[in-house]
DOPAMAR-973640 format. One record per residue: residue in one letter; x, y, z of N, C-alpha, C in turn. Coordinates in steps of 0.1 Angstrom, whole numbers. Example, Ala and Ser with C-alpha at 12.3 -4.5 7.8 and 13.67 -1.06 7.14 Angstrom:
<zavexs>
  aa    n_x    n_y    n_z   ca_x   ca_y   ca_z    c_x    c_y    c_z
   A    132    -57     78    123    -45     78    132    -33     78
   S    128    -22     71    137    -11     71    129      0     79
</zavexs>
This chain:
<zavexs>
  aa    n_x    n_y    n_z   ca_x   ca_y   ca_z    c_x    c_y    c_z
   X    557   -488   -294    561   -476   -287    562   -464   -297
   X    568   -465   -308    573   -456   -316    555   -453   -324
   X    546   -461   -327    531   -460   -329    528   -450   -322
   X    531   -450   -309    522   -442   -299    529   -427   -297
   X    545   -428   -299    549   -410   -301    546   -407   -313
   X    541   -415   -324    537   -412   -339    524   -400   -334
   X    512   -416   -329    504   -409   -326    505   -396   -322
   X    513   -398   -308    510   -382   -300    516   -367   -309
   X    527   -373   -315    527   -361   -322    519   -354   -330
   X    513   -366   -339    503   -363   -348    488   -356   -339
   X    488   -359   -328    480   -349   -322    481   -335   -317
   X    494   -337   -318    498   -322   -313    500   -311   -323
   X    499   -317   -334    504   -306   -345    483   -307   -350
   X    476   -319   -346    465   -310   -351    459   -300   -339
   X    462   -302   -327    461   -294   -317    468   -277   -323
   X    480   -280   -325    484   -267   -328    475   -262   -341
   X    472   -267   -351    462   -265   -362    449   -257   -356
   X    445   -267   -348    430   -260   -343    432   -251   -338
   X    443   -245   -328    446   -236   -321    446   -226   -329
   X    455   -228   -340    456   -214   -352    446   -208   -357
   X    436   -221   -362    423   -220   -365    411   -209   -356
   X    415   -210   -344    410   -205   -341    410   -188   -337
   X    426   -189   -334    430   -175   -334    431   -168   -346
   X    427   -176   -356    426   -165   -370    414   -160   -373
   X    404   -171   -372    386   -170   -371    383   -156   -355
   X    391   -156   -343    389   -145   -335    394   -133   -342
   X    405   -134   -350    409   -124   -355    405   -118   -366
   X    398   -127   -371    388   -123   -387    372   -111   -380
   X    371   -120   -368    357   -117   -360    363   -102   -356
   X    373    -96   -349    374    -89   -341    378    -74   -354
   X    385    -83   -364    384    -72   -375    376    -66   -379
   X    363    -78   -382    351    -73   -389    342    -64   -377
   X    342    -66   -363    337    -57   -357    346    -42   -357
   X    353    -38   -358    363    -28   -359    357    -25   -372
   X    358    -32   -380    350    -18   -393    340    -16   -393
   X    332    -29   -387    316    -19   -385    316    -13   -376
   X    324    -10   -366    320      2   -359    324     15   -362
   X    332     16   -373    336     21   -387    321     27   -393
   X    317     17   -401    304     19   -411    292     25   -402
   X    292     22   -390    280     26   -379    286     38   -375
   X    298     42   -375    301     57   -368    295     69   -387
   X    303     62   -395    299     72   -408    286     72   -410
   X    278     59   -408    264     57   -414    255     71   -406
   X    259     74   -392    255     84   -386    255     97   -391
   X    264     98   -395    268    112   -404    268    114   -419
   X    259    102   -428    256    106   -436    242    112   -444
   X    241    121   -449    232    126   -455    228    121   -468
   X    220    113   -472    216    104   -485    208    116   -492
   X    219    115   -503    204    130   -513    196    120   -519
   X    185    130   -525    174    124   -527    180    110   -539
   X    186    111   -549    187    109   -562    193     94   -560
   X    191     87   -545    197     74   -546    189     63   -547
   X    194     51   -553    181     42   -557    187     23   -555
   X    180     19   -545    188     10   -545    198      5   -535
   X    210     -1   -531    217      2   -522    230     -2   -531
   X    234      7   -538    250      6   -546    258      5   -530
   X    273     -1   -536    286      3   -527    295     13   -535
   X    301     15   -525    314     26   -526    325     19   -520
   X    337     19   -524    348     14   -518    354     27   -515
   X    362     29   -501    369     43   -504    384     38   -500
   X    398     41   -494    408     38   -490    410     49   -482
   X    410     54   -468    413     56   -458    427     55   -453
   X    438     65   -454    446     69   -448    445     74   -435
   X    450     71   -423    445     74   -410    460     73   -399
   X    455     82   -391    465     81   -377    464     75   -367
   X    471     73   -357    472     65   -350    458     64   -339
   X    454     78   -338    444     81   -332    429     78   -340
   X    433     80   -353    423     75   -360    412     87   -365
   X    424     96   -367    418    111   -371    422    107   -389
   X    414    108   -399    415    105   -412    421    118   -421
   X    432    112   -425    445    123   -430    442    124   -446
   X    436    114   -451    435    114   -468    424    105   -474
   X    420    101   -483    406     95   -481    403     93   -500
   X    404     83   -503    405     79   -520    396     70   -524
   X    386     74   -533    374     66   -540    384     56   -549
   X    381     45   -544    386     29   -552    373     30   -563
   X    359     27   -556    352     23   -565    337     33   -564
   X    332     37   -579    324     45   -571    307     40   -572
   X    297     47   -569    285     38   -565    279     41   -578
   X    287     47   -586    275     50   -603    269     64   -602
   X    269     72   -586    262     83   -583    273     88   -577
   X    274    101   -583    284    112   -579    278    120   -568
   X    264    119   -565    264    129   -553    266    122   -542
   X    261    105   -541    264     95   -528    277     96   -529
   X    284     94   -539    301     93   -537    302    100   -526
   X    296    112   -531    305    127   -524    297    127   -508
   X    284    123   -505    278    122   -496    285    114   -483
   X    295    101   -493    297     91   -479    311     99   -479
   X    316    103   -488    332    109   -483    331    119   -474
   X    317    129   -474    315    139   -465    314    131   -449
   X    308    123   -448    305    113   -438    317    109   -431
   X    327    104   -440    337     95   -435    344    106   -429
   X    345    120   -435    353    132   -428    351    136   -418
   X    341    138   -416    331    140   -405    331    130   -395
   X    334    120   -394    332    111   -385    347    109   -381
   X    355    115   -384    369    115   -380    371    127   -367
   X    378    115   -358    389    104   -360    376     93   -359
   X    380     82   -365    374     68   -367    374     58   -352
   X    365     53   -351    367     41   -342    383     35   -345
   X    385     36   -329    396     26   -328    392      9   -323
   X    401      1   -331    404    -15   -326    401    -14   -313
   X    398    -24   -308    400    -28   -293    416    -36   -292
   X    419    -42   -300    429    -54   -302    442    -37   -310
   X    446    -35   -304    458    -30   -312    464    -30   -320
   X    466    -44   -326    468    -56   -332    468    -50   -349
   X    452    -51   -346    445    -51   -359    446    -36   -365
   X    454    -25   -358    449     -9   -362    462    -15   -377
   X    451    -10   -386    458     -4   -402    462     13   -405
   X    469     16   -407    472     28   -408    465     30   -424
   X    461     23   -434    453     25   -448    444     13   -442
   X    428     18   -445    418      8   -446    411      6   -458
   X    411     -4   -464    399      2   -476    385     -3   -473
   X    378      3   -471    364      5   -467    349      2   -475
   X    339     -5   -476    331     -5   -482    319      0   -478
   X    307      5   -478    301     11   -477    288     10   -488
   X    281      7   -480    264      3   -486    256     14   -480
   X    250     24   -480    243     36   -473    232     28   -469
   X    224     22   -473    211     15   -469    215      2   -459
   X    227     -4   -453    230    -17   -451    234    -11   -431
</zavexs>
């Protein structure tokens, strides 16, 4: 008898495992769509000068409101090219307020953002 509540517990805690498993993998998924609808709202609004070659990234960090109107906006990393820098921060300004989450959950008030112009 005590075999068998061994067992069942031992199933229930991998039950609760897979469960978490899974709500972390929805919530990885639901993030990653929330910033590309992010990168597809900027990608719209940016203007690529001629002098780019390649597809560098840019990391930026995104201070934002609740609404998702963008309050401050900081190059982490830059692409090697100072006019793309300046091109995707024009973008990112411009495309404010930002897509909001669907999930509530997930809204960051700082995002840090990467950004491929060609991607």
């Amino acid at each position: 008898m005590q075999e068998l509540l061994a067992m069942d517990a031992q199933r229930a805690r991998e039950s609760e495992l897979l469960k978490q498993e899974m709500q972390s993998a929805a919530r990885a998924g639901a993030l990653d769509a929330y910033q590309n609808a992010i990168r597809q709202r900027v990608r719209q609004n940016i203007v690529l000068p001629p002098s780019v070659s390649g597809n560098p990234e840019a990391t930026f960090v995104v201070d934002q409101l609740p609404d998702g109107t963008v309050m401050e906006l900081r190059l982490k990393k830059s692409t090697g090219n100072a006019a793309l820098d300046e091109a995707i921060e024009r973008a990112i300004r411009k495309s404010s307020p930002l897509p909001l989450p669907t999930d509530k959950a997930l809204f960051a008030r700082t995002l840090e953002l990467k950004f491929r112009p060609l991607e």
